[in-house]
C-alpha positions as MATLAB code, in Angstrom:
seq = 'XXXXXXXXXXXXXXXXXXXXXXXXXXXXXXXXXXXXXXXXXXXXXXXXXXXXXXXXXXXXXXXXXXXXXXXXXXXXXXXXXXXXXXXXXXXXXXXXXXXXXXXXXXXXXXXXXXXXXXXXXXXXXXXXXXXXXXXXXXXXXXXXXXXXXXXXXXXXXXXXXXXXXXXXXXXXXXXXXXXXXXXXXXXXXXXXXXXXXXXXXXXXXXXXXXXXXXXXXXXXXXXXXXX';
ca = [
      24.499   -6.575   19.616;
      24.940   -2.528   19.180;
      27.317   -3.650   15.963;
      24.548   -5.760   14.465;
      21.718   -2.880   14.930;
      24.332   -0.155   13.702;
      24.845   -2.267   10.549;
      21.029   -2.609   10.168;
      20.637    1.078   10.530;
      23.582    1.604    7.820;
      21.561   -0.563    5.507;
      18.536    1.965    5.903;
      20.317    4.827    4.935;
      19.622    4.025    1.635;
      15.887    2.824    1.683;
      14.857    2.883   -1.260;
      14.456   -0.835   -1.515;
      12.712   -1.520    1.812;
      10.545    1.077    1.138;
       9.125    0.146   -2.173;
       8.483   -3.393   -0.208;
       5.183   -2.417    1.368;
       4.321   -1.045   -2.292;
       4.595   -4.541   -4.196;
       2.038   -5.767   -2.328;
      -1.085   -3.739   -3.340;
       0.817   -3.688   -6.819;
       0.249   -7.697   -6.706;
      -3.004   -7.310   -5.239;
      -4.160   -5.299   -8.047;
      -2.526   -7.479  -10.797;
      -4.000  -10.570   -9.049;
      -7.348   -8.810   -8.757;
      -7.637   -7.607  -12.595;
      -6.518  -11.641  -14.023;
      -8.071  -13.550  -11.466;
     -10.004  -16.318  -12.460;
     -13.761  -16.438  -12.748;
     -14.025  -19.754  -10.929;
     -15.025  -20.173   -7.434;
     -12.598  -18.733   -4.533;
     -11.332  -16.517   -7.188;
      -8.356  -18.285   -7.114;
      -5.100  -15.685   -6.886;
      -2.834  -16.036   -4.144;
      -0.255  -17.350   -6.670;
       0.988  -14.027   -7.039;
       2.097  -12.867   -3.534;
       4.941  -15.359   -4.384;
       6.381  -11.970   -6.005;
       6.716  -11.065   -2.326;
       8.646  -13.596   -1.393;
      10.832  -13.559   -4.363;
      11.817  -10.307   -3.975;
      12.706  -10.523   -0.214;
      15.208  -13.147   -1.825;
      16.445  -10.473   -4.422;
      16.754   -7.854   -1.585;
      18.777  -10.545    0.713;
      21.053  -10.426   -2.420;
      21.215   -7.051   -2.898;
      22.363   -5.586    0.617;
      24.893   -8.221    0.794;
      26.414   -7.369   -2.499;
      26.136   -3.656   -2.821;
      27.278   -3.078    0.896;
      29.509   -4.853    1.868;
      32.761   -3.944   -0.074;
      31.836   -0.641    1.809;
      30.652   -1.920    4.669;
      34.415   -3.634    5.843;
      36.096   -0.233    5.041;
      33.791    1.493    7.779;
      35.507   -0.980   10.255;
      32.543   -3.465   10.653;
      33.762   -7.265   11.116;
      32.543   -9.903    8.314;
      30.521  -11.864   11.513;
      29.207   -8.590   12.657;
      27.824   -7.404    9.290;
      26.515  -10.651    8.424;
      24.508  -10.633   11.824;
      23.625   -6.956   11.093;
      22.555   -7.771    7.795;
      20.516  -10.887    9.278;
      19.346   -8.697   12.154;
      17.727   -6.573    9.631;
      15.699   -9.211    7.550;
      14.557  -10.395   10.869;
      12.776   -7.109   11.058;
      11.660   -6.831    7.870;
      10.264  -10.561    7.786;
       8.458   -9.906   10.930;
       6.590   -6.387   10.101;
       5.843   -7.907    6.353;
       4.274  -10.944    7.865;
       2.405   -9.049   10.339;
       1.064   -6.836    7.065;
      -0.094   -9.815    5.650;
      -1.854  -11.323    8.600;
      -3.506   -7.919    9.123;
      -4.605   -8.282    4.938;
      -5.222  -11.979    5.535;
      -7.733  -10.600    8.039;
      -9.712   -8.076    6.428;
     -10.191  -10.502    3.481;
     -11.688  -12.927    5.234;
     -13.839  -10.242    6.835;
     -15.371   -8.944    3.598;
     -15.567  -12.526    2.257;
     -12.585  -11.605   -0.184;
     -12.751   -8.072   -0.364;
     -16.368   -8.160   -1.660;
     -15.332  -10.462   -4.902;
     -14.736  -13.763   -3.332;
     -11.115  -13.273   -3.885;
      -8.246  -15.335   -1.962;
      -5.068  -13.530   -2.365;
      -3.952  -13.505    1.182;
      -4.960  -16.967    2.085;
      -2.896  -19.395    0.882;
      -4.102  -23.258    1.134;
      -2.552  -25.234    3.285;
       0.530  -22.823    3.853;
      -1.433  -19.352    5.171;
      -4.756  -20.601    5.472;
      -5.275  -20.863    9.363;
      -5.408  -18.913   12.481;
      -3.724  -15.450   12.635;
      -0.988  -16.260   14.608;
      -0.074  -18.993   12.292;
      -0.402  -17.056    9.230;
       1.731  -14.428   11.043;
       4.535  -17.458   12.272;
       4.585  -18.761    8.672;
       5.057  -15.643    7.376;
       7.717  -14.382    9.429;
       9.856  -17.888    8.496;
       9.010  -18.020    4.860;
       9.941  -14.421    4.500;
      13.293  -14.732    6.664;
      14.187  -18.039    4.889;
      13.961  -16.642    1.267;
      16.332  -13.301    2.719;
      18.771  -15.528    4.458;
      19.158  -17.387    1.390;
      19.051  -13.909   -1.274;
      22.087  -13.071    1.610;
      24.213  -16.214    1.254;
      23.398  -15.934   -2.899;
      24.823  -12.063   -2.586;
      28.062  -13.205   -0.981;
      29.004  -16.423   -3.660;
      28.883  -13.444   -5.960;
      30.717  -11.387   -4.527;
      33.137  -13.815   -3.949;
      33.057  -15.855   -6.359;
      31.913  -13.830   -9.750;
      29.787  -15.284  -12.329;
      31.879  -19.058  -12.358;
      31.277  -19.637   -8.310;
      27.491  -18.497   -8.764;
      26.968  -20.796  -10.921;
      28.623  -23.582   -9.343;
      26.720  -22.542   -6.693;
      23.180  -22.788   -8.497;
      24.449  -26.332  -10.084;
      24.931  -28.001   -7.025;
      21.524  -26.672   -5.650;
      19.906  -28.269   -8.978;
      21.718  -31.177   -8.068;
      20.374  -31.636   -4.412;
      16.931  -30.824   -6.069;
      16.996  -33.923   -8.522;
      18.403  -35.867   -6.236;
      15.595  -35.399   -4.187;
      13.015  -35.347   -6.587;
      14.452  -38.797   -7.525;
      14.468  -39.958   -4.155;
      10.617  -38.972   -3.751;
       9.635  -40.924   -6.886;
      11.406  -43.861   -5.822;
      10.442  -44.420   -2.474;
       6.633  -43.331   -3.365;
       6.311  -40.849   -0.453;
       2.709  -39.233   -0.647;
       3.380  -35.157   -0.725;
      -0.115  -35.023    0.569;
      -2.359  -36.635    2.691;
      -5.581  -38.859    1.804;
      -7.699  -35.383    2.581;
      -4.726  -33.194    0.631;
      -4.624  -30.873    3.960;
      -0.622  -31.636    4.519;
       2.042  -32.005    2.799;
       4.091  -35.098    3.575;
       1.966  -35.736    6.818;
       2.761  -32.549    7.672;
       0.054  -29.634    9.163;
       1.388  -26.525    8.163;
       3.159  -25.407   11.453;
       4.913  -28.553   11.492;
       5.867  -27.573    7.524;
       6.759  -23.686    9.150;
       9.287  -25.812   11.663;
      11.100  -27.594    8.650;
      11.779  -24.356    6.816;
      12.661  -22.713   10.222;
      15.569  -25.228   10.297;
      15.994  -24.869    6.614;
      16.650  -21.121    7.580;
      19.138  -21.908    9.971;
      21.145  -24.091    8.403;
      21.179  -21.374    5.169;
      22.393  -18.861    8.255;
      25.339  -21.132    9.068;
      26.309  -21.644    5.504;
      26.629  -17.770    4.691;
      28.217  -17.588    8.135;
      30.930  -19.881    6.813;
      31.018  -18.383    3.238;
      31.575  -14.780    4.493;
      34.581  -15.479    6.757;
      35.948  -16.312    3.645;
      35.012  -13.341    1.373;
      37.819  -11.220   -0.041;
      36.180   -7.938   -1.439;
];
């Protein structure tokens, strides 16, 4: 365990990146703020996906700019990958806790005083605070875990195994897609509150095993990096 939190550390010593994190939020805010519609609820949580899309990119990132250098230092592949992991653990779990805290002040001033649901997500972050925080926490670590596992194909693998990589994503995607059509599964109940009969913890649980199984599949990928 004192490996994993000395990797984490050795990401941090350039933190550039996790730093500007807790500015892209009120960047979004603002951008969602300024475009929002004029329709009731003030509809704009759409863009805090840029959150979550760029905990992916960073997942990426500190894979593939650290650990060619990473390995020289003397760090194992399994102990940098659970360093690395170790860290978006932390980061998932202070940003979610951010948003909960935001989540909470906008429903306080009934949307910041414009009606305006950025924080709240339907459905997804919508509920109590220690939901919002729990969904968080696993949407955020999911999206790094998988940015992580993205970072080492490419390393890997260059440009051709990245995008074999992508294709046979796209493939599992259609394939399910097609699947959904043709059995005529209902994404949302007669009320629309869940998705596939799901409430949203029980949606939080799915991607929490999505996240584990994308933990054991850049497990297995990085024992076999070459750098």
């Amino acid at each position: 365990m004192s490996t994993w939190v000395k990797v984490a550390r050795y990401h941090l010593v350039r933190p550039t990146n996790y730093v500007l994190l807790p500015c892209l939020l009120p960047l979004a805010f603002a951008i969602g703020a300024v475009t929002a519609g004029r329709g009731d609820g003030h509809e704009a949580a759409g863009y805090l996906a840029g959150v979550f899309v760029y905990f992916g990119v960073l997942g990426s990132q500190t894979i593939s700019r650290s650990l060619p250098f990473g390995l020289t230092l003397g760090a194992s592949r399994r102990s940098f990958y659970s360093g690395t992991g170790l860290l978006g653990i932390a980061l998932a779990l202070v940003t979610g806790l951010l948003l909960t805290v935001l989540q909470a002040i906008e429903r306080a001033t009934d949307g910041w005083g414009l009606s305006l649901h950025f924080f709240r997500v339907p459905y997804l972050l919508d509920g109590p605070w220690y939901a919002t925080w729990l969904t968080s926490f696993v949407c955020l670590f999911a999206v790094f875990v998988y940015g992580m596992w993205y970072g080492i194909v490419s390393t890997r693998w260059g440009i051709l195994g990245t995008l074999a990589f992508i294709a046979v994503q796209v493939l599992l995607v259609v394939t399910w897609a097609i699947t959904v059509s043709s059995e005529h599964w209902h994404l949302r109940s007669a009320d629309g509150a869940s998705w596939a009969g799901l409430t949203a913890l029980g949606l939080t649980g799915v991607i929490a095993a999505l996240a584990v199984l994308l933990l054991a599949g850049g497990h297995a990928t990085i024992r076999r990096a070459t750098v």
